[in-house]
PDB file with one MODEL, atoms N, CA, C and O in Angstrom:
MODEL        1
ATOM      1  N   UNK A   1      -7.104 -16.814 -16.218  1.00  0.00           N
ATOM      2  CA  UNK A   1      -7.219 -15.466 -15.678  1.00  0.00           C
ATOM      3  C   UNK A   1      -5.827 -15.002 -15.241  1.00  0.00           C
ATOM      4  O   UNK A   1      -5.242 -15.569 -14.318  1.00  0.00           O
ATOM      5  N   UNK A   2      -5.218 -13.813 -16.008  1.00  0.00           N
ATOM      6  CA  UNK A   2      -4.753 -13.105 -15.354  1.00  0.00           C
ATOM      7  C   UNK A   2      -4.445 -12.514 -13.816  1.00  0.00           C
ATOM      8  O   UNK A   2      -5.071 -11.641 -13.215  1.00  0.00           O
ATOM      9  N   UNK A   3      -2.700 -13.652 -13.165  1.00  0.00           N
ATOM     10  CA  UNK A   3      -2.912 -12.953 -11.550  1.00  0.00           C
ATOM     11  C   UNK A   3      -1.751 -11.119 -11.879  1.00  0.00           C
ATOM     12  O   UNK A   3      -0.837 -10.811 -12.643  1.00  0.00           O
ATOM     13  N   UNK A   4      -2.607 -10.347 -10.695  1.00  0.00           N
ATOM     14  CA  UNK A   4      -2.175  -9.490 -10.699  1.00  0.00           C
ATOM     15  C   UNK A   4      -1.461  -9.170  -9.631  1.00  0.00           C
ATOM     16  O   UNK A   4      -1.515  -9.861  -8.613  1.00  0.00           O
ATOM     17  N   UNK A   5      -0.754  -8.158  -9.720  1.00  0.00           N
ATOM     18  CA  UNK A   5       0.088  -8.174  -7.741  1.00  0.00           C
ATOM     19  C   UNK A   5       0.439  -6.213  -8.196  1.00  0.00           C
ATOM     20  O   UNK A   5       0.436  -5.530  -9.220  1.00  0.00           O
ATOM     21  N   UNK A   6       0.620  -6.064  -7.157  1.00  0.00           N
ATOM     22  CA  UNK A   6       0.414  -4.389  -6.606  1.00  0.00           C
ATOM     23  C   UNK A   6       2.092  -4.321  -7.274  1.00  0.00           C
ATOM     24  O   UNK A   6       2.946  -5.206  -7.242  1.00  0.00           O
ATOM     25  N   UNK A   7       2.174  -2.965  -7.854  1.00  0.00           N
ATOM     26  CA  UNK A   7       3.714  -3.168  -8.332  1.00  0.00           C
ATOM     27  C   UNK A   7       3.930  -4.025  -9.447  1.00  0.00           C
ATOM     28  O   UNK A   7       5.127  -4.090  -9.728  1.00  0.00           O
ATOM     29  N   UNK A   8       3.289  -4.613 -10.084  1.00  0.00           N
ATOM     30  CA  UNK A   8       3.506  -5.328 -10.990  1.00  0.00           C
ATOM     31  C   UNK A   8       3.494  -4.051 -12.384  1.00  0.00           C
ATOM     32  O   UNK A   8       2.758  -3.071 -12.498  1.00  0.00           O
ATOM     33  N   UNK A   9       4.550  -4.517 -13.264  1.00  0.00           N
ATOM     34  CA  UNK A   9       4.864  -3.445 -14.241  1.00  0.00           C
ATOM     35  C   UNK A   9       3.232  -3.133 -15.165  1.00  0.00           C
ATOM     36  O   UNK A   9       2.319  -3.959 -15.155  1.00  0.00           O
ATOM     37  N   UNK A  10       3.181  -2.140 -15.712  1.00  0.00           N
ATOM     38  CA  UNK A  10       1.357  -1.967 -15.973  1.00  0.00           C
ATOM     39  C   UNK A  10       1.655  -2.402 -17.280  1.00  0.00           C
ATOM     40  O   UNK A  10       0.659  -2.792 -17.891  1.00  0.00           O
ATOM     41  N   UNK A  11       3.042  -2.469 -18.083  1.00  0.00           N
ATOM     42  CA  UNK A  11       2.883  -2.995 -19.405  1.00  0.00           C
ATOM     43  C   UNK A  11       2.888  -4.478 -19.577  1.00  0.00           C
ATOM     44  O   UNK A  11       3.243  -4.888 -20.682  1.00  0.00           O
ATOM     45  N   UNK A  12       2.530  -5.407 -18.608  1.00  0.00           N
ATOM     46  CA  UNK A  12       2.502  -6.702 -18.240  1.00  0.00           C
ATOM     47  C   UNK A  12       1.221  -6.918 -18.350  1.00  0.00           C
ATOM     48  O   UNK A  12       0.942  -8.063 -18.707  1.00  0.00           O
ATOM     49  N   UNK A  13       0.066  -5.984 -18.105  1.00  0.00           N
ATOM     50  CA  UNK A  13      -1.416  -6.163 -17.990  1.00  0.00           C
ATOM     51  C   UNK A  13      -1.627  -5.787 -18.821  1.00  0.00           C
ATOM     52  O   UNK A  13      -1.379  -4.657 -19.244  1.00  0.00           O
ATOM     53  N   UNK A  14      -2.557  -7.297 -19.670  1.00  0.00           N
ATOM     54  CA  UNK A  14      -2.915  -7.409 -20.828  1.00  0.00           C
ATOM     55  C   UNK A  14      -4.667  -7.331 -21.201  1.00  0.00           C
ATOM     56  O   UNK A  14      -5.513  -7.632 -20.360  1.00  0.00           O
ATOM     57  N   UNK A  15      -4.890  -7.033 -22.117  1.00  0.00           N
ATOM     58  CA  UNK A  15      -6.517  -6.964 -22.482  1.00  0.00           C
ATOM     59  C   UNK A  15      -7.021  -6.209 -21.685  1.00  0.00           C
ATOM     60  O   UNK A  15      -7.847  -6.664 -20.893  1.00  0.00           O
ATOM     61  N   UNK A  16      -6.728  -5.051 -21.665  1.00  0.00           N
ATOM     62  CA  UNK A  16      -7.622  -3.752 -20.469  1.00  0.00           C
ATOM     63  C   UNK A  16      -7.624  -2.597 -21.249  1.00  0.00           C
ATOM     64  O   UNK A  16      -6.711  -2.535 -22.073  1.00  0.00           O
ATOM     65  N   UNK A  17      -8.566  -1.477 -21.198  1.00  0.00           N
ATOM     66  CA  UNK A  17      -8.405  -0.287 -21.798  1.00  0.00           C
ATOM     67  C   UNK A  17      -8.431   0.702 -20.751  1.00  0.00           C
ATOM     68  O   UNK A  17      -9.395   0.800 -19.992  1.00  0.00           O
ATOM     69  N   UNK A  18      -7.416   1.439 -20.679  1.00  0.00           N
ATOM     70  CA  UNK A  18      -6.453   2.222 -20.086  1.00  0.00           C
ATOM     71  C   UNK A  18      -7.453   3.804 -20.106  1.00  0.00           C
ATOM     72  O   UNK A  18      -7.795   4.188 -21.224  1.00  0.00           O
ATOM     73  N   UNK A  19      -7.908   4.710 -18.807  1.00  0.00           N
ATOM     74  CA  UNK A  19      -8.751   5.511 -19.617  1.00  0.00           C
ATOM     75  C   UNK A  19      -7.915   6.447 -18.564  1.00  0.00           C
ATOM     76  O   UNK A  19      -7.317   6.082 -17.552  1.00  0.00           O
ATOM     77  N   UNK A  20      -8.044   7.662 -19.065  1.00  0.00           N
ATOM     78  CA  UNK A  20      -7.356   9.111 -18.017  1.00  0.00           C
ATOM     79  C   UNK A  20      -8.659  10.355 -18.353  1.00  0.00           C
ATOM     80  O   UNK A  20      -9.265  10.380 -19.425  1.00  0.00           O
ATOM     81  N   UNK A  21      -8.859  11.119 -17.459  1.00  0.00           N
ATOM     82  CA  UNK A  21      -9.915  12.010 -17.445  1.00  0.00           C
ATOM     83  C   UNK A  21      -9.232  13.067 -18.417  1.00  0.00           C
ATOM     84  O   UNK A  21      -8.078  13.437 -18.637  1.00  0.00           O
ATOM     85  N   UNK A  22     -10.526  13.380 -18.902  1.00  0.00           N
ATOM     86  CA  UNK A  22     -10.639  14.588 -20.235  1.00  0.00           C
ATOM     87  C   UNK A  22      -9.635  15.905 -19.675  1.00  0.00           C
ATOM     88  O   UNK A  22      -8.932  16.553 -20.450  1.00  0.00           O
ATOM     89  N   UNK A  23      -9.682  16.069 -18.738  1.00  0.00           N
ATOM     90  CA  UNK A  23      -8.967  17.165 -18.109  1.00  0.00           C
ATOM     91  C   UNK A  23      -7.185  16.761 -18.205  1.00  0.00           C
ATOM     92  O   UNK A  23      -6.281  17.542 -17.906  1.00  0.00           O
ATOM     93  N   UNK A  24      -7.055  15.697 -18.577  1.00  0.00           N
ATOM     94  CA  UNK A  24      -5.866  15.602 -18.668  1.00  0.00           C
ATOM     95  C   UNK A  24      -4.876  16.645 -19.548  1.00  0.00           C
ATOM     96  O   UNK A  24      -5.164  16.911 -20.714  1.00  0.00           O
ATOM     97  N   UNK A  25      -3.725  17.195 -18.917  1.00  0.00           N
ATOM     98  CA  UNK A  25      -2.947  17.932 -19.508  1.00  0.00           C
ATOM     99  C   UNK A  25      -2.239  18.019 -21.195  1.00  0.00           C
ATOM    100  O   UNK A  25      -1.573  18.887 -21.758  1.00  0.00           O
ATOM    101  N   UNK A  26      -2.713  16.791 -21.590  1.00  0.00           N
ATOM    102  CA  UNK A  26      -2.031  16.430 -22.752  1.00  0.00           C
ATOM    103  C   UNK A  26      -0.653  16.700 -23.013  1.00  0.00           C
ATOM    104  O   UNK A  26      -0.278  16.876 -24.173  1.00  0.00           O
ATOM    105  N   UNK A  27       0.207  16.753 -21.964  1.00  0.00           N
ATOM    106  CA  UNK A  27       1.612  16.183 -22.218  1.00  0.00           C
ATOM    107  C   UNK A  27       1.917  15.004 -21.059  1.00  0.00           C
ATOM    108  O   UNK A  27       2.896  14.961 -20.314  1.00  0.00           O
ATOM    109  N   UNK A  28       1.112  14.326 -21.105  1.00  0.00           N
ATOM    110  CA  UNK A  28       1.323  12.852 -20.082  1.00  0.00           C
ATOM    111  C   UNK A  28       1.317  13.272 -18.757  1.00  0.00           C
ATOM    112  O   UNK A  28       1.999  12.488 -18.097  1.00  0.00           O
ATOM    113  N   UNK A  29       0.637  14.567 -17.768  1.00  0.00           N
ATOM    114  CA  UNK A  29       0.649  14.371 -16.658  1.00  0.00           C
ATOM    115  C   UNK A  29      -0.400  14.024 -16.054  1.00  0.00           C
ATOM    116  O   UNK A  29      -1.050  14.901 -15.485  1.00  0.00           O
ATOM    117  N   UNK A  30      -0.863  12.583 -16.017  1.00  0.00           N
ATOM    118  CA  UNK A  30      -2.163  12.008 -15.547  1.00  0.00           C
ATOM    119  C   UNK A  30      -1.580  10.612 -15.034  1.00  0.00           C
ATOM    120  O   UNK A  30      -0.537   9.963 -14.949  1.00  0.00           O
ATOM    121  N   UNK A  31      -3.185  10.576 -14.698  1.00  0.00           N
ATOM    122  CA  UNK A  31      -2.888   9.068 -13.938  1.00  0.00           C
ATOM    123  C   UNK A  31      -3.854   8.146 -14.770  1.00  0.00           C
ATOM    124  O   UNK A  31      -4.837   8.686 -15.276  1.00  0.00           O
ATOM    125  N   UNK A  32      -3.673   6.935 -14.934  1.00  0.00           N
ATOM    126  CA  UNK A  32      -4.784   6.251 -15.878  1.00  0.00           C
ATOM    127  C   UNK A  32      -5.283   4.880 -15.058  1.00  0.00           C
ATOM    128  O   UNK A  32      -4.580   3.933 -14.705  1.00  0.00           O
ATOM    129  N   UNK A  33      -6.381   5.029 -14.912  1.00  0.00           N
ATOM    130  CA  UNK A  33      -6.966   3.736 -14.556  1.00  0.00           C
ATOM    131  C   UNK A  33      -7.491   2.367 -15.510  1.00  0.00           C
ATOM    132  O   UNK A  33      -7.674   2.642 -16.695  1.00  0.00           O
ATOM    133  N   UNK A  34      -7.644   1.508 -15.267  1.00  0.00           N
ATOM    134  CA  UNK A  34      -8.598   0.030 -16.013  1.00  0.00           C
ATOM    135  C   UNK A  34      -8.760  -1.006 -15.080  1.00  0.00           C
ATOM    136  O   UNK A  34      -8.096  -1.473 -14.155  1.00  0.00           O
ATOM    137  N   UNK A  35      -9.876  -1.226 -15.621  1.00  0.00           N
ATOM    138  CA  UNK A  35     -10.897  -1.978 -14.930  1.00  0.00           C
ATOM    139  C   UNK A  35     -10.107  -3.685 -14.780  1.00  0.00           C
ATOM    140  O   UNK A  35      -9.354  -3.961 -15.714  1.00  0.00           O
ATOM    141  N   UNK A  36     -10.206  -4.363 -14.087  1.00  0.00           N
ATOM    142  CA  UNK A  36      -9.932  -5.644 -14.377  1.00  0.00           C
ATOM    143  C   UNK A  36     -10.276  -6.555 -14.370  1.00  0.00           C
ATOM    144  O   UNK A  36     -11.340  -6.398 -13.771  1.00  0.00           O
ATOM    145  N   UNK A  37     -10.166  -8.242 -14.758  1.00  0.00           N
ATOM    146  CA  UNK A  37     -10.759  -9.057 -14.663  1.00  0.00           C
ATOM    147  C   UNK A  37     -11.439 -10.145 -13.445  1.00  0.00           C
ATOM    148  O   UNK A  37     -12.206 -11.095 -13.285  1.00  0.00           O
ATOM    149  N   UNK A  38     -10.327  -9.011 -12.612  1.00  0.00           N
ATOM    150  CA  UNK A  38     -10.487  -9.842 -10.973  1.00  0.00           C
ATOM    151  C   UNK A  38     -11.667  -8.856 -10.323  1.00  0.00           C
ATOM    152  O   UNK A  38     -12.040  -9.344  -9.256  1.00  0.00           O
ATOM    153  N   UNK A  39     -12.403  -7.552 -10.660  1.00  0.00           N
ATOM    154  CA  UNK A  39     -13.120  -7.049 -10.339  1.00  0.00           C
ATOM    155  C   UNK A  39     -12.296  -5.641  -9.238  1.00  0.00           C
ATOM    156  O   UNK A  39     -12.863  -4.900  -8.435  1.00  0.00           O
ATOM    157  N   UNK A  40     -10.725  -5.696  -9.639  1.00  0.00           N
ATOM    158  CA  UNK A  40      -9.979  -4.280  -8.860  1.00  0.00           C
ATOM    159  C   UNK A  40      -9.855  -3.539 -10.053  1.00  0.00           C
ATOM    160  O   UNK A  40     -10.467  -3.479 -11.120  1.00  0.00           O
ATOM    161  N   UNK A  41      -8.778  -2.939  -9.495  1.00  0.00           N
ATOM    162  CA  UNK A  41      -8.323  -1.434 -10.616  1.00  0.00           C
ATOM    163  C   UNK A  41      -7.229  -1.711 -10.737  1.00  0.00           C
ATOM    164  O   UNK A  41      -6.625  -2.333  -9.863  1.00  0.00           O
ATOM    165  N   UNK A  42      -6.670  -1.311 -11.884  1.00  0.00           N
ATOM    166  CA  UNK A  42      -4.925  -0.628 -11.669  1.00  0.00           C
ATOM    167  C   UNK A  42      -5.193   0.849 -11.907  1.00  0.00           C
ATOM    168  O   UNK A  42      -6.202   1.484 -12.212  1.00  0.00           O
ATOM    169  N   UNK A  43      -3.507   1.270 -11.578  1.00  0.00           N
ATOM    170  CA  UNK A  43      -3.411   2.696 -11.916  1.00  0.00           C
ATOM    171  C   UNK A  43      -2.420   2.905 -12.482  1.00  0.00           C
ATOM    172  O   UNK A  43      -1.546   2.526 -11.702  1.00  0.00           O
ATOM    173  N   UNK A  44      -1.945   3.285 -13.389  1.00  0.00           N
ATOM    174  CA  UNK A  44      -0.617   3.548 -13.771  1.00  0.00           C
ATOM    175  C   UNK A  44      -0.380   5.107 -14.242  1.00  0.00           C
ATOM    176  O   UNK A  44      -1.427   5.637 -14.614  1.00  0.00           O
ATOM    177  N   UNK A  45       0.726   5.905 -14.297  1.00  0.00           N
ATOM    178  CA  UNK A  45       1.359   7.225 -14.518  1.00  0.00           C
ATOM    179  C   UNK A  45       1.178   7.407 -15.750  1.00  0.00           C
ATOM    180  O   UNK A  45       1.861   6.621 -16.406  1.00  0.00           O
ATOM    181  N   UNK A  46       0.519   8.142 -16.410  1.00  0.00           N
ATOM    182  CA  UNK A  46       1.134   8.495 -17.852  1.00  0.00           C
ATOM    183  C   UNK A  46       2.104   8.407 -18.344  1.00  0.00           C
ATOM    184  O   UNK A  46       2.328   7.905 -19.446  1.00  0.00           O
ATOM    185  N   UNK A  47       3.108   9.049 -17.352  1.00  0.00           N
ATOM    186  CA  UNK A  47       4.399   9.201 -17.759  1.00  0.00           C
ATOM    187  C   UNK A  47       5.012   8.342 -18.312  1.00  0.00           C
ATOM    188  O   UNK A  47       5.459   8.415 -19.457  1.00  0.00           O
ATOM    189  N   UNK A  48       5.104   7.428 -17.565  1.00  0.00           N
ATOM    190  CA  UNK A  48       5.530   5.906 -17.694  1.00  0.00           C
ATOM    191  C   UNK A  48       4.570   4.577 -17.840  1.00  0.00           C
ATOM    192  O   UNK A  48       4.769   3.522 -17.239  1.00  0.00           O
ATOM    193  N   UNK A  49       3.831   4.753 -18.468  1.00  0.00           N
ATOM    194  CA  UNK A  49       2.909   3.428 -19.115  1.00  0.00           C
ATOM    195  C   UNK A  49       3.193   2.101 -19.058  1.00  0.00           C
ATOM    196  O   UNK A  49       2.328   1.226 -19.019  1.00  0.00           O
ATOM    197  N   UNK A  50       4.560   1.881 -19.049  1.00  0.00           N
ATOM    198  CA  UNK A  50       5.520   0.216 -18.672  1.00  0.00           C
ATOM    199  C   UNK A  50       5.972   0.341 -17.241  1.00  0.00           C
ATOM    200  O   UNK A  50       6.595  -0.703 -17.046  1.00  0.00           O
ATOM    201  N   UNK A  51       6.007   1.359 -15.659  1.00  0.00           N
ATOM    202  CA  UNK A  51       5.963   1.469 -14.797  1.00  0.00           C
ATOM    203  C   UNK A  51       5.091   0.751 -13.965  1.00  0.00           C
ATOM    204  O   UNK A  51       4.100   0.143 -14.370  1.00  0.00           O
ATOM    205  N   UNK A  52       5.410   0.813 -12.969  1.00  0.00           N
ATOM    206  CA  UNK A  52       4.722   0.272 -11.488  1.00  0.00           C
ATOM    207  C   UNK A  52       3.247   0.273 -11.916  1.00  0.00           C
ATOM    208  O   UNK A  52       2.762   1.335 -12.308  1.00  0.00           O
ATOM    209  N   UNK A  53       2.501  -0.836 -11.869  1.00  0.00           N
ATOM    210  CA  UNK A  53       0.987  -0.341 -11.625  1.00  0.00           C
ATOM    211  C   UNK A  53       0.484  -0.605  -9.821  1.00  0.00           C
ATOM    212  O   UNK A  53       0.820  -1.599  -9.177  1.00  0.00           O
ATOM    213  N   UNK A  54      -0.264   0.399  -9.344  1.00  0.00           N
ATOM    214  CA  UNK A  54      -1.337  -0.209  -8.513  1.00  0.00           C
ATOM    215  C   UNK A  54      -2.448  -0.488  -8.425  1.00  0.00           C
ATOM    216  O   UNK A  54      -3.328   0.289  -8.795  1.00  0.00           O
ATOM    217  N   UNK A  55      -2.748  -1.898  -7.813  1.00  0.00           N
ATOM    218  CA  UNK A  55      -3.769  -2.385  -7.823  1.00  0.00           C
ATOM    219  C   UNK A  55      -4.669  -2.149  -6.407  1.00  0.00           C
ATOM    220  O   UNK A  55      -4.257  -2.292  -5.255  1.00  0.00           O
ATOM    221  N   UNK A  56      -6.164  -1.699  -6.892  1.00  0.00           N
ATOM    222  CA  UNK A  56      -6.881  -1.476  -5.668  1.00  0.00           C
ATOM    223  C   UNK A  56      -7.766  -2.411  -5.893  1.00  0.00           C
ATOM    224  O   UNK A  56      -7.933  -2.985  -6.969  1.00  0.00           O
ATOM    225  N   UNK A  57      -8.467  -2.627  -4.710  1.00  0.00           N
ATOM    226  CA  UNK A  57      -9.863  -3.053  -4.794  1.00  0.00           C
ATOM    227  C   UNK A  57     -10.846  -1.835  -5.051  1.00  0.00           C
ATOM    228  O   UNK A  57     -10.640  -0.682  -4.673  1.00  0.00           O
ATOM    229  N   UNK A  58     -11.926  -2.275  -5.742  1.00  0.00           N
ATOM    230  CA  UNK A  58     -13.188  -1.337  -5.504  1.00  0.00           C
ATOM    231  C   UNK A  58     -13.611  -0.853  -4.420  1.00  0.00           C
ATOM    232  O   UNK A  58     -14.228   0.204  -4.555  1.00  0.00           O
ATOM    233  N   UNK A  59     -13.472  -1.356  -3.080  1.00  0.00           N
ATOM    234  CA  UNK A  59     -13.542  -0.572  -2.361  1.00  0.00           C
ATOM    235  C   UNK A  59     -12.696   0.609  -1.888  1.00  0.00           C
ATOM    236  O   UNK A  59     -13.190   1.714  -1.664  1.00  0.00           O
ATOM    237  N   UNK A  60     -11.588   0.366  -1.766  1.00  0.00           N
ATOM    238  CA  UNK A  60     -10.592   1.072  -1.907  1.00  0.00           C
ATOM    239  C   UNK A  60     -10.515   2.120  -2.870  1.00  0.00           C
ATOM    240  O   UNK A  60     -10.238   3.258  -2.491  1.00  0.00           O
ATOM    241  N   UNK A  61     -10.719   1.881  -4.011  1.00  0.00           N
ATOM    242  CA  UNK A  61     -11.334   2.842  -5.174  1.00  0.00           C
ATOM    243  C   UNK A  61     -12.183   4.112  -5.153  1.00  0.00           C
ATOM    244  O   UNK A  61     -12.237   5.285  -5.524  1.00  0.00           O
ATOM    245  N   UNK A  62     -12.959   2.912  -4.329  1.00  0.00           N
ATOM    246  CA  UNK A  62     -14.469   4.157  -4.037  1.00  0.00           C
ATOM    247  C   UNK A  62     -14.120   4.971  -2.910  1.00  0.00           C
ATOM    248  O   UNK A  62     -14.443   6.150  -2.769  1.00  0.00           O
ATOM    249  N   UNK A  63     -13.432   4.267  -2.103  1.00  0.00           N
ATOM    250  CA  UNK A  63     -13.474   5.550  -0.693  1.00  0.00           C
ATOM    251  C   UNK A  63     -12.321   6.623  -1.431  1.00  0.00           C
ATOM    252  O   UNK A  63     -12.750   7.771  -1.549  1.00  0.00           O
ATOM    253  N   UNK A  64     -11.167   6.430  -1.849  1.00  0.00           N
ATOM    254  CA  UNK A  64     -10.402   7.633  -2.742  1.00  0.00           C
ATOM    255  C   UNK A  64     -11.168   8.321  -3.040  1.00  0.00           C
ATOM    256  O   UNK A  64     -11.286   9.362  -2.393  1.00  0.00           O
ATOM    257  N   UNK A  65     -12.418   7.938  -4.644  1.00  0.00           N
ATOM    258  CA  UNK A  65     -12.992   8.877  -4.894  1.00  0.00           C
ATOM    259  C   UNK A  65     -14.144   9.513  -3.620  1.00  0.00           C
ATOM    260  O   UNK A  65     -14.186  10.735  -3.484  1.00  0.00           O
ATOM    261  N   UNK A  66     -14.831   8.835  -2.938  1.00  0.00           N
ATOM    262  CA  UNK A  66     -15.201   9.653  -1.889  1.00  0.00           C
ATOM    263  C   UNK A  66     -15.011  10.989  -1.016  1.00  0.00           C
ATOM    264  O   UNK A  66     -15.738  11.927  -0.689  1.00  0.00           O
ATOM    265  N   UNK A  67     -13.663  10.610  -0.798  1.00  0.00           N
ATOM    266  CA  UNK A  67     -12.078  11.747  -0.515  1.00  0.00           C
ATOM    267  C   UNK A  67     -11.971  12.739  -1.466  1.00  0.00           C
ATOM    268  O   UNK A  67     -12.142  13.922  -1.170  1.00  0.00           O
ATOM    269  N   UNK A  68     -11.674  12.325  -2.707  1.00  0.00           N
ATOM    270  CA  UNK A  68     -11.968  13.265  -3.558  1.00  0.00           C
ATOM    271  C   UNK A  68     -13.142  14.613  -3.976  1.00  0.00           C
ATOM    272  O   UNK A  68     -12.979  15.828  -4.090  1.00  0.00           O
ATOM    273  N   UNK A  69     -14.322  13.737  -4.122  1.00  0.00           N
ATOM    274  CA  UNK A  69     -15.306  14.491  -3.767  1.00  0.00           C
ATOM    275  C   UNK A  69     -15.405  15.051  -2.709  1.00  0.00           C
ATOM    276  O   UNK A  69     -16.418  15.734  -2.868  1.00  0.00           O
ATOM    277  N   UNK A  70     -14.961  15.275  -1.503  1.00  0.00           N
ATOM    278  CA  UNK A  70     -15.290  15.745  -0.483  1.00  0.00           C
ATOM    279  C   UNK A  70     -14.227  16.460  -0.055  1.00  0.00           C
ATOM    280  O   UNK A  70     -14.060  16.777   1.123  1.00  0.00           O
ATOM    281  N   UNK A  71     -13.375  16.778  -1.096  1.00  0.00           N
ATOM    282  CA  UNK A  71     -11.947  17.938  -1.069  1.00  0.00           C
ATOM    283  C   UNK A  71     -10.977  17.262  -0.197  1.00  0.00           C
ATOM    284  O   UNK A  71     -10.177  17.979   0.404  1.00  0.00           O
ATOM    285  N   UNK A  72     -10.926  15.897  -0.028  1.00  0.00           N
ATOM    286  CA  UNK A  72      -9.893  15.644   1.092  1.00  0.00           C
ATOM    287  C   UNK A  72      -8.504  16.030   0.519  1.00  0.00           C
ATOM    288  O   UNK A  72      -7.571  16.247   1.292  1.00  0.00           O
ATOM    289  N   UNK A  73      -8.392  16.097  -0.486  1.00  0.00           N
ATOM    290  CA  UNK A  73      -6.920  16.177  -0.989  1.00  0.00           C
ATOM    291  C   UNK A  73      -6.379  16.918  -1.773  1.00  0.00           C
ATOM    292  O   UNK A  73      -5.327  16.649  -2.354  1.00  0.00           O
ATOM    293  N   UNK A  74      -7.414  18.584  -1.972  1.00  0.00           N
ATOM    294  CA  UNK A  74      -7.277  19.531  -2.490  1.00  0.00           C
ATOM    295  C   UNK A  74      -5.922  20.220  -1.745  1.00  0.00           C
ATOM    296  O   UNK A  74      -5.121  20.583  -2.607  1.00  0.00           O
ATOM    297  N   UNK A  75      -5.552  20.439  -0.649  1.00  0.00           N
ATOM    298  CA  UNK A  75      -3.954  20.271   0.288  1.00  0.00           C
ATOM    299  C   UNK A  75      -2.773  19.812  -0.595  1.00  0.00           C
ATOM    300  O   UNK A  75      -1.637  20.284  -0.643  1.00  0.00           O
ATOM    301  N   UNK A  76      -3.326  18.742  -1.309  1.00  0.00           N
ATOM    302  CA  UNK A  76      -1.772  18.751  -1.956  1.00  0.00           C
ATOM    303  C   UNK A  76      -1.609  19.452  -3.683  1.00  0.00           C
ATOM    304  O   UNK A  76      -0.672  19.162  -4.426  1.00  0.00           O
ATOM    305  N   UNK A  77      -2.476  20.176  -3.966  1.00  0.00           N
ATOM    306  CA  UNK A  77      -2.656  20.400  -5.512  1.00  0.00           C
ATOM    307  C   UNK A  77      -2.427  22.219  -4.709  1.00  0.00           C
ATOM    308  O   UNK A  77      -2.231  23.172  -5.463  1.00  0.00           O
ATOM    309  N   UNK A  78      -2.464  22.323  -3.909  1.00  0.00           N
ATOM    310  CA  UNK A  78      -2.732  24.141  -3.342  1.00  0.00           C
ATOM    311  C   UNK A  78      -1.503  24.794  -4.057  1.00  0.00           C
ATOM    312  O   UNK A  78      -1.296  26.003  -3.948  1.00  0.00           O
TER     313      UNK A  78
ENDMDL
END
């Protein structure tokens, strides 16, 4: 098994499929998530696909999207 660490480059993480929401801009300004084998997430930039990934837990995951749904962070997109 694959160890992972927060910051670890995302083109280092191997065997995952990389997904970004349909709404994505189609010139790389998204964020892309995959699932992993340890049961967290990464995230990595479009932009940069061989960049920094972060790794969450699912919980951590879920309360973001929670936030999300519940407009916590519509403030920074205004």
């Amino acid at each position: 098994m694959q160890d992972f660490t927060n910051g670890m480059p995302a083109g280092l993480i191997k065997g995952v499929a990389w997904a970004k929401v349909r709404a994505s801009y189609g010139n790389g300004e998204c964020i892309e998530l995959a699932g992993l084998s340890t049961g967290e997430a990464a995230i990595r930039n479009s932009r940069d696909p061989e960049g920094a990934a972060l790794i969450v837990t699912r919980r951590e995951l879920k309360a973001f999207f929670d936030g999300v749904k519940r407009d916590e962070f519509d403030h920074l997109i205004a």
